[in-house]
N, C-alpha and C positions, 0 to 999 in steps of 0.2 A: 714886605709885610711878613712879617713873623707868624708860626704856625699854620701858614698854609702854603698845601702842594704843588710846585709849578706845573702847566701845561705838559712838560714834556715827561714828568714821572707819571701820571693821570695816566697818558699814549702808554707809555711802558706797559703797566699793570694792565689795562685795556686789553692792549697786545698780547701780553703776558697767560691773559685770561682764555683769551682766543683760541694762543695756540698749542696750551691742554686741552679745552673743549675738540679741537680738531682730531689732540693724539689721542684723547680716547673714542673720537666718534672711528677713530683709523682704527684702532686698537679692536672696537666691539666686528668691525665691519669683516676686519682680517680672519677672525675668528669665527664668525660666519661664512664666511666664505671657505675655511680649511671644511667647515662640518660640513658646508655643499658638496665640497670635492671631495670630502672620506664618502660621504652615501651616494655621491655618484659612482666612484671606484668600487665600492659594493654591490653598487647594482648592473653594474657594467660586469662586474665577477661574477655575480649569478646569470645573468644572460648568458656568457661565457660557459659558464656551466651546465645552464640547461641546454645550451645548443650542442654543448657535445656529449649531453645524456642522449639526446633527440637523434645524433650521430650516433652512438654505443646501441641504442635501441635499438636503427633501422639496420647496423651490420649485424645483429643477432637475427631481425628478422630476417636478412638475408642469408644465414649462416643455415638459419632454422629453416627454410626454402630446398636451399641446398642436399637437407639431410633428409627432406621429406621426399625430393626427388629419386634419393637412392632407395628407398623404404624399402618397395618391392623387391630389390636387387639382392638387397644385407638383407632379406630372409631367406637367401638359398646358400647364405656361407656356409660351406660345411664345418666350421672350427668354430666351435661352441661359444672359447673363449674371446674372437675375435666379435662374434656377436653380442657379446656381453658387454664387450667394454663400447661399442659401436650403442649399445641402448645405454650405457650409462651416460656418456658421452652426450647423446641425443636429449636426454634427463636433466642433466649439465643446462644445457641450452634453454630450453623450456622453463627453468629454476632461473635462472638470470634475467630471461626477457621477461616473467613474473615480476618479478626486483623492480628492475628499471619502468614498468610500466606503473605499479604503483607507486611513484614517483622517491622511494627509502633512499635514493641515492643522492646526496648534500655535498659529498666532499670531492674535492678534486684529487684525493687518494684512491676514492674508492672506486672515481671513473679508471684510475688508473689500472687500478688491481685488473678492473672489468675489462679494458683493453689489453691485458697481459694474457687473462681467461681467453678472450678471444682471439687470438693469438696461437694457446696452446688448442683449441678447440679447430681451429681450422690446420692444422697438422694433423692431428688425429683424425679427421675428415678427409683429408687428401690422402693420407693413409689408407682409408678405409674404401675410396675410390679406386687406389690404385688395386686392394688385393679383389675387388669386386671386378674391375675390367681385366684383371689377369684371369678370373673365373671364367669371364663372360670370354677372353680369347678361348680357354681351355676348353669350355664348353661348345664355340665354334668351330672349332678344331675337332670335335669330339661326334657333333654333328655334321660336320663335314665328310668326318673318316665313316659315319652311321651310314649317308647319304651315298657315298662311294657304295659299300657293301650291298646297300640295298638296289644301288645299277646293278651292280656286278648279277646280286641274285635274279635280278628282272630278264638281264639278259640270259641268265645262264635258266631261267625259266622258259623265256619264250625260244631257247635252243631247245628245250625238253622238251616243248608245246608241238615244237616243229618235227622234230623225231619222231614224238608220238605222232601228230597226222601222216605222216609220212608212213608211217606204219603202219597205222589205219589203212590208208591211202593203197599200201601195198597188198596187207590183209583183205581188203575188200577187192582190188582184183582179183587177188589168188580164191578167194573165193566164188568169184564172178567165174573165172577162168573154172572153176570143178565144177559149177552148176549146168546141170544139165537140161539142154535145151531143146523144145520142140518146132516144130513149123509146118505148116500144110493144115492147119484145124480145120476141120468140118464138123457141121452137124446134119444130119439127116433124118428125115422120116421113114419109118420102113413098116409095110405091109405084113401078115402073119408071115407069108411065106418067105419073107427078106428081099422083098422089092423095094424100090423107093415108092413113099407113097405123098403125093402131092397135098392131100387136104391133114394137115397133120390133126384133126380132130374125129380121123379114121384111123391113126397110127398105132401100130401094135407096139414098137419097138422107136426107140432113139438110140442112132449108132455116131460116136462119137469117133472118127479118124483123126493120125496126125505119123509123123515122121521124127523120129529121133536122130540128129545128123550126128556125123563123128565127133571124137571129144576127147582127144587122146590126154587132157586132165582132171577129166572128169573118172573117180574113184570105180572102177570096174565090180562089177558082180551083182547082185538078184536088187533089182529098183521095184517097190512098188508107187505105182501109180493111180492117186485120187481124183475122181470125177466129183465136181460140183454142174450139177446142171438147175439155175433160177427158171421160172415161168416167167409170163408178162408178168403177172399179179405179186411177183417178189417172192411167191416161195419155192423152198427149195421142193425140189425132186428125189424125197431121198429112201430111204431102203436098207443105205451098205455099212450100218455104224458110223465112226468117227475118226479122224484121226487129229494128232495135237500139230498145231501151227503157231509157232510165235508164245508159246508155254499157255495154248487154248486147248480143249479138246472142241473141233470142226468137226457137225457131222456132212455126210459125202453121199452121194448119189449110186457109184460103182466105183468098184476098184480092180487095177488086174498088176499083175507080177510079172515082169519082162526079167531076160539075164544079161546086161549091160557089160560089151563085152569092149569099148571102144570105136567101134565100127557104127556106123548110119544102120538104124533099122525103122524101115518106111514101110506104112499102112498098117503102122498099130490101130485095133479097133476094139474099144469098149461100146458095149450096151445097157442100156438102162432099158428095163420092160415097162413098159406104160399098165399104170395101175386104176387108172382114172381118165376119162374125157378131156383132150389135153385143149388149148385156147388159142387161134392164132393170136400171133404180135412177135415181140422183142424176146427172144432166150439168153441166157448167159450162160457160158459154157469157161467154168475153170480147170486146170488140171493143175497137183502139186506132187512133189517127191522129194523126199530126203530134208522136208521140212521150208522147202521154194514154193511159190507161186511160179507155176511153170510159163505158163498162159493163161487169159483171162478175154474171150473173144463174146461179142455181141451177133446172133443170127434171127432173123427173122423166119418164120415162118406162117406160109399160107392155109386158108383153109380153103 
């Protein structure tokens, strides 16, 4: 039959029909798919990127750690200009990790730049380490050599300290050795006529004795000799003016002049004349010379 299409042209075009319909449903699909994988490959680049801002940030933070631990140290450089570039430096760091925290960093250039910054930032750091622990040697060194000197003087003080006692030590015998000495004290009560008299509240007179023994460095020539005589009641007994003890002036009971000639001279006696109704009990009886406490003895007497 004329004018119409066989079964098998019909399949064709069918076919025909199909498999355009497929090359462009391929055609839209492929082309979606590249746009998935451009904005996946973008987004996988800024990850990329942010994670090694994230990295750049925390070696600044740690950079900036570093410089803070030296602080104290870099303020005793003595090189003015060593300090300057050490706070510039420091300035540097603080100005960057500003940057990167408010996020202005986009490109993978500028992370670059920043890793190169830190870079030269951590050399001038290590720099500034090294000329601060060659200080800190100098300066242990320095206080080392300080520490020495100061043994040195300790000792060479407590050698002076020793001298001196020793000197003392010796001056104070040598002076022990001239002071002259008594022994034999008495005190007695005595009657108008110079008797001893038993009830010392009848006593005309207190007669003080004692013995000067030899003394061959004891300063020879005219000694005189101070009577303190105490009552019970604590005061003195006195009469014969003063004389000065220890930069005092002491006043004195009696006083007598011997001529000290080296030799023992035994049964020296002063008298003190009773002026007043005297008190049984405890008397103190001192004697001084040449500015000593010679003797210092306690007697009782009866009534």
């Amino acid at each position: 039959m004329k004018g119409k299409m066989s079964p098998m042209i019909i399949l064709i075009i069918v076919l025909a029909v199909l498999l355009l319909i497929a090359v462009g449903f391929g055609v839209t699909q492929v082309a979606s798919l590249k746009s998935e994988v451009n904005e996946a490959r973008l987004q996988n680049e800024e990850l990329q990127l942010q994670n090694e801002q994230l990295q750049l940030s925390n070696e600044f933070d740690m950079l900036n750690a570093e410089f803070q631990q030296y602080e104290d140290q870099a303020q005793r450089l003595a090189n003015d200009t060593i300090l300057a570039k050490y706070t510039a430096a420091k300035a540097k760091v603080e100005e960057l990790m500003k940057e990167l925290k408010s996020e202005k960093v986009k490109s993978q250039a500028r992370i670059n730049e920043l890793q190169n910054e830190i870079s030269t930032l951590k050399g001038l750091l290590r720099h500034y380490i090294a000329q601060i622990d060659s200080l800190n040697k100098e300066n242990a060194g320095l206080r080392a050599e300080n520490q020495e000197i100061k043994d040195q003087n300790q000792r060479l003080s407590s050698q002076v300290q020793e001298v001196t006692r020793n000197n003392e030590t010796l001056s104070e015998r040598m002076t022990l050795a001239e002071k002259l000495n008594v022994t034999g004290v008495t005190l007695t009560a005595l009657k108008k006529n110079g008797k001893v008299e038993k009830n010392v509240t009848k006593a005309k007179q207190l007669m003080v004795t004692f013995t000067i023994p030899q003394n061959n460095s004891t300063p020879v020539g005219e000694k005189v000799i101070y009577l303190r005589i105490v009552n019970p009641e604590g005061q003195l007994l006195g009469g014969a003016g003063s004389f000065s003890f220890e930069g005092k002036s002491v006043p004195c009971s009696a006083r007598k002049s011997i001529e000290y000639a080296g030799d023992e001279i035994a049964g020296i006696k002063i008298y003190w004349d009773v002026n007043t109704t005297l008190t049984p009990g405890d008397y103190t009886v001192e004697l001084f010379t040449d500015g000593y406490r010679l003797s210092s003895r306690h007697f009782t007497l009866k009534k």
